[in-house]
VEXMARTI-8922 format. One line per field, with one value per residue: y, z, x of N, C-alpha, C in turn; residue in one letter; residue number from 1. Coordinates in steps of 0.1 Angstrom, whole numbers, plus 2048, in hexadecimal, padded with zeros to 3 digits. Layout:
BEGIN
n.v: Y, ...
n.w: Z, ...
n.u: X, ...
ca.v: Y, ...
ca.w: Z, ...
ca.u: X, ...
c.v: Y, ...
c.w: Z, ...
c.u: X, ...
res: A, ...
n: NUM, ...
This chain:
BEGIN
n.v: 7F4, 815, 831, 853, 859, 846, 847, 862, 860, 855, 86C, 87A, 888, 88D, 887, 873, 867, 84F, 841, 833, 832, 831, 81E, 81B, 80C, 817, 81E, 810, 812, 7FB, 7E7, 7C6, 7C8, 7AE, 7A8, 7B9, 7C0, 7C7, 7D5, 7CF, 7BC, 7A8, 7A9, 7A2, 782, 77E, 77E, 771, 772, 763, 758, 76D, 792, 7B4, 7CC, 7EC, 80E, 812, 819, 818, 7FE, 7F5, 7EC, 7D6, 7C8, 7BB, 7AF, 79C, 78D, 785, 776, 760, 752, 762, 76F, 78F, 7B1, 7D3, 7F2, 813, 835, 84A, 854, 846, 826, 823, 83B, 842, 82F, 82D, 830, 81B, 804, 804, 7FF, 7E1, 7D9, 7DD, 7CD, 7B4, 7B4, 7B6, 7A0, 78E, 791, 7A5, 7B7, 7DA, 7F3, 817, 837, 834, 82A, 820, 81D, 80C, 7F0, 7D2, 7BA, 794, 778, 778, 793, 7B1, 7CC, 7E9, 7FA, 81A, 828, 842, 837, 81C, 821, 815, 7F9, 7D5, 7C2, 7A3, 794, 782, 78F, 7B5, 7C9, 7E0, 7FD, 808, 825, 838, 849, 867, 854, 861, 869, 863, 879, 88E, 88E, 88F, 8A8, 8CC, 8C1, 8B3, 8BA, 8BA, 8AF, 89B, 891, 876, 861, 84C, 858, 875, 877, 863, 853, 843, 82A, 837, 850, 853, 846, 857, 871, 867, 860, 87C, 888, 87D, 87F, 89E, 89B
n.w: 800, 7F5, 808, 80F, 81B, 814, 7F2, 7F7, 7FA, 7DB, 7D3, 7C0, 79F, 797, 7A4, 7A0, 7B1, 7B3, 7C4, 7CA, 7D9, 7F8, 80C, 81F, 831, 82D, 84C, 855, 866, 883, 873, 875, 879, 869, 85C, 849, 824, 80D, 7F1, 7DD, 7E9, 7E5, 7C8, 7BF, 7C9, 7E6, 7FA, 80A, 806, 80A, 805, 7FF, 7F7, 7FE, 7EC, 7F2, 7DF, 7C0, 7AB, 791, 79E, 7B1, 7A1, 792, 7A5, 7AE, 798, 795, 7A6, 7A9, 78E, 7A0, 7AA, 7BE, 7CF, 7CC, 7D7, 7D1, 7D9, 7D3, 7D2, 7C2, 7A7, 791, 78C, 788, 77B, 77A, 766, 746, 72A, 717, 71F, 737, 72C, 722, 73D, 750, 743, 747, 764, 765, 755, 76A, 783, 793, 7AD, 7AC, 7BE, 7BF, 7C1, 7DE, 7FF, 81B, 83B, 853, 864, 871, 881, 883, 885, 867, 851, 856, 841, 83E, 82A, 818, 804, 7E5, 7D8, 7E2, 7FC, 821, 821, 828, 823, 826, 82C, 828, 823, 824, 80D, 807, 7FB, 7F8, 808, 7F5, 7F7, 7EE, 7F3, 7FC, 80B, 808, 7F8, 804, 817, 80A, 7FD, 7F6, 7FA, 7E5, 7C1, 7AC, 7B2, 7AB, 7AC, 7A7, 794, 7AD, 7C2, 7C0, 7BA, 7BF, 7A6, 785, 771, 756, 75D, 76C, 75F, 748, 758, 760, 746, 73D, 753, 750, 738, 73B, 747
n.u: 808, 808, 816, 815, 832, 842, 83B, 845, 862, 868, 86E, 85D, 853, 836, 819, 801, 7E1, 7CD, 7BD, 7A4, 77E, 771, 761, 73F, 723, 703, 6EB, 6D4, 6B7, 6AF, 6B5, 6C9, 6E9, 6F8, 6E5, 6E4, 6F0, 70A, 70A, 71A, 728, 719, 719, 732, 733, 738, 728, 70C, 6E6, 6CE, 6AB, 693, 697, 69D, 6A8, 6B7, 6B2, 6B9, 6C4, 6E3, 6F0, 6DE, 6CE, 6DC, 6E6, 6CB, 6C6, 6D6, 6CE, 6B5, 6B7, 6C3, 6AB, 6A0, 689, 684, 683, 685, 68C, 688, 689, 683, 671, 678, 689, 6AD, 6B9, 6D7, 6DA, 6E4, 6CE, 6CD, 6D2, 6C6, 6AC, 6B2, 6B9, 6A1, 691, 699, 699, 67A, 675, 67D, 675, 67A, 66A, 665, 663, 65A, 65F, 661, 66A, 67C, 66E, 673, 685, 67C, 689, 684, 68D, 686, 68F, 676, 670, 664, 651, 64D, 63A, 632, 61A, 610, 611, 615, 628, 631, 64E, 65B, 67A, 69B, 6B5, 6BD, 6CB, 6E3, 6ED, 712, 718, 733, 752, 768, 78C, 7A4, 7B8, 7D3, 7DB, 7D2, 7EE, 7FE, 7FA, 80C, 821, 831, 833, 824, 802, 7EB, 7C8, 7B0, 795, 785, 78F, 78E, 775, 757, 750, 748, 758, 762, 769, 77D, 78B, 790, 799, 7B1, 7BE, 7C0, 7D1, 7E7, 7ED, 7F5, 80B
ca.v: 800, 822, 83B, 85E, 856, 83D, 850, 86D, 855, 853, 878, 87B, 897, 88F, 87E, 86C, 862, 846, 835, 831, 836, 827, 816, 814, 807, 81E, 816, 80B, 80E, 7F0, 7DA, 7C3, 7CA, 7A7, 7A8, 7C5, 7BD, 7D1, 7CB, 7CE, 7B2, 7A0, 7A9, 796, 778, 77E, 77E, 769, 777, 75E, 75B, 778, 79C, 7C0, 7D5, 7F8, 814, 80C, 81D, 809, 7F5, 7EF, 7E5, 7CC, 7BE, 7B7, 7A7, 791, 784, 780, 76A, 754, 74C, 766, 780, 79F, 7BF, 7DE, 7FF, 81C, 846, 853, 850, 83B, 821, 825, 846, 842, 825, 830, 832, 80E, 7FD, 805, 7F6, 7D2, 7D4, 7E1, 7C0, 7AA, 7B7, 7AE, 78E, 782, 78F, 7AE, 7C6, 7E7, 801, 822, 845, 82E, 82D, 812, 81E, 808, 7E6, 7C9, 7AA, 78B, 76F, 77E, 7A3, 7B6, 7D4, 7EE, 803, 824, 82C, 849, 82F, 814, 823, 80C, 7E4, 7CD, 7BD, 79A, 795, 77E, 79C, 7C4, 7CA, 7ED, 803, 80E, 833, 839, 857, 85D, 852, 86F, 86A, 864, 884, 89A, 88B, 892, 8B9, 8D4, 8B7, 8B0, 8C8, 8B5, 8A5, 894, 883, 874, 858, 84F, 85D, 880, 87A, 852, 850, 83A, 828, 841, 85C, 84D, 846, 864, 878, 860, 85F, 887, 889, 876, 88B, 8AA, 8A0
ca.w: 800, 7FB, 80F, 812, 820, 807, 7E7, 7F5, 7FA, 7D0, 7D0, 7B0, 79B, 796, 7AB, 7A0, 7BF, 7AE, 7D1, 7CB, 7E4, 809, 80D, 82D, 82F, 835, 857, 851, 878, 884, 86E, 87D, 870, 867, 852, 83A, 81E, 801, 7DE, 7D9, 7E9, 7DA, 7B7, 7BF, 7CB, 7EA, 807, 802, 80D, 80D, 7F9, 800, 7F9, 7FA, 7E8, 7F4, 7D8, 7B6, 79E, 78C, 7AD, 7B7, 794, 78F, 7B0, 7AC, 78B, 796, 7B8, 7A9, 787, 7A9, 7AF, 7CD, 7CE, 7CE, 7D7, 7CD, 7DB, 7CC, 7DB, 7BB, 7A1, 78E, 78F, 77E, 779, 775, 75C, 738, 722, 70D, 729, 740, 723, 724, 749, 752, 739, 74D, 76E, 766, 758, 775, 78F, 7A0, 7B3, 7AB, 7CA, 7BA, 7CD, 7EB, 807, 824, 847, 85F, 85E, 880, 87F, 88E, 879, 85B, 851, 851, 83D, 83D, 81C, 818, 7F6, 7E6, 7D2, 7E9, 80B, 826, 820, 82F, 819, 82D, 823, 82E, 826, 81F, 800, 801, 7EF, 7FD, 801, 7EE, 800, 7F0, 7FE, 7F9, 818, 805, 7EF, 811, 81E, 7FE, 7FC, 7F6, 7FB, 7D5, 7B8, 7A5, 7B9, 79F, 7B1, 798, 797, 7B6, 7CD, 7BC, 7BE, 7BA, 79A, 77A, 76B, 74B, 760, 771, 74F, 741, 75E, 75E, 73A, 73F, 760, 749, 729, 743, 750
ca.u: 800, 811, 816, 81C, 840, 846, 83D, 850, 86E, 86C, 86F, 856, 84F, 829, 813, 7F1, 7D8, 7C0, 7B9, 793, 77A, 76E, 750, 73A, 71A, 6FA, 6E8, 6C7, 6B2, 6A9, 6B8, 6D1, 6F6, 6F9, 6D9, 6E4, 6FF, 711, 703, 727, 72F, 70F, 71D, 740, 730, 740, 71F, 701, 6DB, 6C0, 6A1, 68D, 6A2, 697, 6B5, 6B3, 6B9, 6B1, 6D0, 6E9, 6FB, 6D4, 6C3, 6E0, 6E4, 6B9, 6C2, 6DC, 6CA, 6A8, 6BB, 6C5, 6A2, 6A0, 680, 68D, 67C, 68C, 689, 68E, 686, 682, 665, 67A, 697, 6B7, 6BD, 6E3, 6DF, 6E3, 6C2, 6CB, 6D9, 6C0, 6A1, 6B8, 6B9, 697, 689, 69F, 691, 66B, 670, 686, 667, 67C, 660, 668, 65D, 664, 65C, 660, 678, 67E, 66C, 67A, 685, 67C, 690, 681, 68D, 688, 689, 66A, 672, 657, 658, 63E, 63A, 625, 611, 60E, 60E, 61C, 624, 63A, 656, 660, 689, 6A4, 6BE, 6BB, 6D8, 6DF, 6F8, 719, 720, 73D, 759, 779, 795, 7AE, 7BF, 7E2, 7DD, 7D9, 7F7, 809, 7F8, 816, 830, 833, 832, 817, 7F9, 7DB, 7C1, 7A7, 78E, 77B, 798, 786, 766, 755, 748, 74B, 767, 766, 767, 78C, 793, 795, 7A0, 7BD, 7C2, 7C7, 7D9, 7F5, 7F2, 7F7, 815
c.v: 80C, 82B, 845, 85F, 84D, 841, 85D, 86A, 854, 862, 87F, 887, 897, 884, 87B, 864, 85E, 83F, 833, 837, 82C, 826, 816, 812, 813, 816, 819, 809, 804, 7E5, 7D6, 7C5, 7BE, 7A1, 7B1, 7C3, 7C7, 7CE, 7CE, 7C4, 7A2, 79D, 79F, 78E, 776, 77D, 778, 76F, 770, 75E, 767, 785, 7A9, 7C8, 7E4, 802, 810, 815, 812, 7FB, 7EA, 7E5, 7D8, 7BE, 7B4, 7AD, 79B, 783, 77D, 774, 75D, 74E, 752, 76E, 788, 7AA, 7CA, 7ED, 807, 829, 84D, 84E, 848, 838, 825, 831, 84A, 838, 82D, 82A, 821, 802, 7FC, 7FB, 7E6, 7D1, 7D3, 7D2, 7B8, 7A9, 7B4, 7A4, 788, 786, 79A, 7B7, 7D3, 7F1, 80D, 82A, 840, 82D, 822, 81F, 81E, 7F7, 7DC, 7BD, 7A1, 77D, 775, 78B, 7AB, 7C2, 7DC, 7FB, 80B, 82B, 835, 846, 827, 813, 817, 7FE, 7E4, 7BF, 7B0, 796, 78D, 78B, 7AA, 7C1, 7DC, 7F3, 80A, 81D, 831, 847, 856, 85D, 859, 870, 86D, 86E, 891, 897, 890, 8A1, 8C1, 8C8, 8B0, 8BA, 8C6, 8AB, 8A7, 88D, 880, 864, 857, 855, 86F, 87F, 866, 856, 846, 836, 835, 84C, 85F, 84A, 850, 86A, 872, 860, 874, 88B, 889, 879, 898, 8AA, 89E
c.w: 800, 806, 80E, 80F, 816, 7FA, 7EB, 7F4, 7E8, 7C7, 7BF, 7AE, 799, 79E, 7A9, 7AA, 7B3, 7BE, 7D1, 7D5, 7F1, 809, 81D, 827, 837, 842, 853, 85E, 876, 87F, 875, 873, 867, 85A, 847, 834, 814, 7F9, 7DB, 7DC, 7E6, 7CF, 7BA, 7C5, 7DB, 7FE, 7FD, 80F, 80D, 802, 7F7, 803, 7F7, 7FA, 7E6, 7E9, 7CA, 7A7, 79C, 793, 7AF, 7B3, 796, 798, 7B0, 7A1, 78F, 7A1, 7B2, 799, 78D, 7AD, 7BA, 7C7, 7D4, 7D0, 7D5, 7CD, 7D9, 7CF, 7D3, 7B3, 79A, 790, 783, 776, 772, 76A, 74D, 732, 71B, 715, 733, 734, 725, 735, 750, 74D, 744, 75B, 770, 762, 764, 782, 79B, 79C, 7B0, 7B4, 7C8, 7C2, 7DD, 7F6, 814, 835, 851, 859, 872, 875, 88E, 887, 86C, 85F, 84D, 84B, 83C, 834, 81A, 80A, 7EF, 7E2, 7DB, 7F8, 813, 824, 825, 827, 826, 820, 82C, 82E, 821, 81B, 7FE, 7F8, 7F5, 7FC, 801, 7F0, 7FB, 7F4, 7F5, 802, 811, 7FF, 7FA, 816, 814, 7F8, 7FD, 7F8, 7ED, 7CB, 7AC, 7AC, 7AF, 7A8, 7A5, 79E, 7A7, 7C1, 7CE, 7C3, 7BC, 7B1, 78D, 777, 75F, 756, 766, 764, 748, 749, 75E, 752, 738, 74A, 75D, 741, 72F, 746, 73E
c.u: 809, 809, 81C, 82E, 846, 848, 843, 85C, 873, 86E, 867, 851, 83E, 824, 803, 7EE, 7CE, 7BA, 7AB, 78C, 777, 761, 749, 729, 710, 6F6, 6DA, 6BF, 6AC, 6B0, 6C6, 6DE, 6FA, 6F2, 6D9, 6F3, 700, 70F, 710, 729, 723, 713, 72B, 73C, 734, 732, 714, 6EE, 6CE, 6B6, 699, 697, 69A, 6A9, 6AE, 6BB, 6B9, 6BD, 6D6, 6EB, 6E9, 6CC, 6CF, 6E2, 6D4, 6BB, 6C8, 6D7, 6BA, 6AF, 6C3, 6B8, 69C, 695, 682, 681, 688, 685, 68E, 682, 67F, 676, 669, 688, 6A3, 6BC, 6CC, 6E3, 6DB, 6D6, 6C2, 6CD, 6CC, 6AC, 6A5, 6B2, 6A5, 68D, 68C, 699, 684, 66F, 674, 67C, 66D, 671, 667, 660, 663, 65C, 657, 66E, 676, 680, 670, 67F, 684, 680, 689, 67E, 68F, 685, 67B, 66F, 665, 65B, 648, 645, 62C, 61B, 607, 607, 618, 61E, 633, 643, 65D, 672, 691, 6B1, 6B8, 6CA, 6D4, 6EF, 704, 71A, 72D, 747, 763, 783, 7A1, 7BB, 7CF, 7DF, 7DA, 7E4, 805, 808, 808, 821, 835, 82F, 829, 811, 7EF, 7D7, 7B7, 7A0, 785, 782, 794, 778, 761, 74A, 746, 758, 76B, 76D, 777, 794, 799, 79D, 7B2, 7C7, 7CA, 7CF, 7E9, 7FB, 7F9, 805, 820
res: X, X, X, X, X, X, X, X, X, X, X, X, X, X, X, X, X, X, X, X, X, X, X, X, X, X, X, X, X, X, X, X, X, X, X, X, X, X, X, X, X, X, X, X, X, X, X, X, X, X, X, X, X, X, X, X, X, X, X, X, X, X, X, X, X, X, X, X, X, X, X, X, X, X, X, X, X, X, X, X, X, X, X, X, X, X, X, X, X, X, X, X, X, X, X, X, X, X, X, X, X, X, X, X, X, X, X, X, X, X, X, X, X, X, X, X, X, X, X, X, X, X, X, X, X, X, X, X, X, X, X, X, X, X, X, X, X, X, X, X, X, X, X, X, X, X, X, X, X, X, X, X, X, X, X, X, X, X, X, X, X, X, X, X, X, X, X, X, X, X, X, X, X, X, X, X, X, X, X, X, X, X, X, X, X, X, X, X, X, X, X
n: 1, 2, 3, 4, 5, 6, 7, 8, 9, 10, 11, 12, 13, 14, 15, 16, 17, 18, 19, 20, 21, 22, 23, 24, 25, 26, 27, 28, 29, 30, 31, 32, 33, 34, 35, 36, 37, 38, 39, 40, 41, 42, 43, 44, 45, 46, 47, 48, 49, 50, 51, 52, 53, 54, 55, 56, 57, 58, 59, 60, 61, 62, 63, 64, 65, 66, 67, 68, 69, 70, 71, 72, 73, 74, 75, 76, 77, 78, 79, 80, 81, 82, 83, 84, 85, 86, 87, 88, 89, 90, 91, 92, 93, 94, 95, 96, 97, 98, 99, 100, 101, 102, 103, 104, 105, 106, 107, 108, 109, 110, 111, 112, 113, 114, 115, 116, 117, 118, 119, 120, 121, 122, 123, 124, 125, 126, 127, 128, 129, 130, 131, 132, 133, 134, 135, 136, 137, 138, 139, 140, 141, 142, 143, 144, 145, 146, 147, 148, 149, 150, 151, 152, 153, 154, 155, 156, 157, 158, 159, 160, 161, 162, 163, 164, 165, 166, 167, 168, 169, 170, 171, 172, 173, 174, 175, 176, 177, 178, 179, 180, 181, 182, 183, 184, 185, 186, 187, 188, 189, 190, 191
């Protein structure tokens, strides 16, 4: 892992900060810590949630996590704040996935938001929606969406102590790969 002390040690004339970002998990009341996973670590195969899932959040991370859990055979509910899901998914992308989504049997709860949640055995989730009004979504796990912070730490530590500091990608801000791509792709033409 570098460090500060390390990359100053190679006394370098430019210094690019890619370190991505940090992840924590929202807190969700009520629900037990044990009972809410990372559709990150859903998507790497990497935690397993049961048959019954309510995935909180409904952009890209939320739609795909839904796609992947309910083509396991799992019934998914999917809640989403806004009036509709996928906001961040591109216009052609988002028609494929959207198809994939109904046939495979994910719920879509849009201008809806997650109440509270009691654990007793299974999770009750209680989701109030402007349509719907109150209902009660039964769930072996809540799959929600990490916030995403970025981790800059080495590029304060390296402030005025080098004569070129670049941060870029999610170490900037957490956003797309393009978006790391590019900045990167100029960061490099710059110097």
């Amino acid at each position: 892992e570098a460090t500060a002390q390390w990359v100053l040690s190679l006394k370098p004339d430019a210094v690019i900060v890619a370190c991505g970002a940090t992840r924590s998990l929202p807190q969700v009341p009520g629900a037990p810590a044990h009972r809410v996973v990372s559709a990150f670590d859903v998507l790497a195969g990497i935690t397993t949630v049961g048959d019954r899932v309510v995935v909180n959040k409904g952009g890209m991370f939320g739609c795909e996590t839904a796609n992947l859990l309910a083509r396991q055979g799992k019934k998914v509910f999917l809640v989403e704040s806004g009036d509709v899901a996928a906001t961040d998914v591109e216009r052609f992308s988002w028609a494929a996935l959207s198809r994939e989504l109904e046939q495979a049997g994910v719920e879509i709860l849009v201008s809806s938001r997650i109440e509270r949640v009691v654990s007793e055995g299974v999770l009750a989730v209680t989701v109030v929606s402007v349509d719907k009004g109150e209902q009660v979504l039964l769930a072996d796990r809540l799959v929600v969406i990490p916030e995403l912070k970025p981790n800059n730490a080495l590029a304060q530590e390296l402030l005025g102590k080098v004569d070129t500091l670049v941060v870029i990608g999610d170490a900037k801000q957490p956003r797309r790969s393009r978006e790391a791509i590019s900045e990167g792709y100029v960061a490099s033409f710059n110097l």
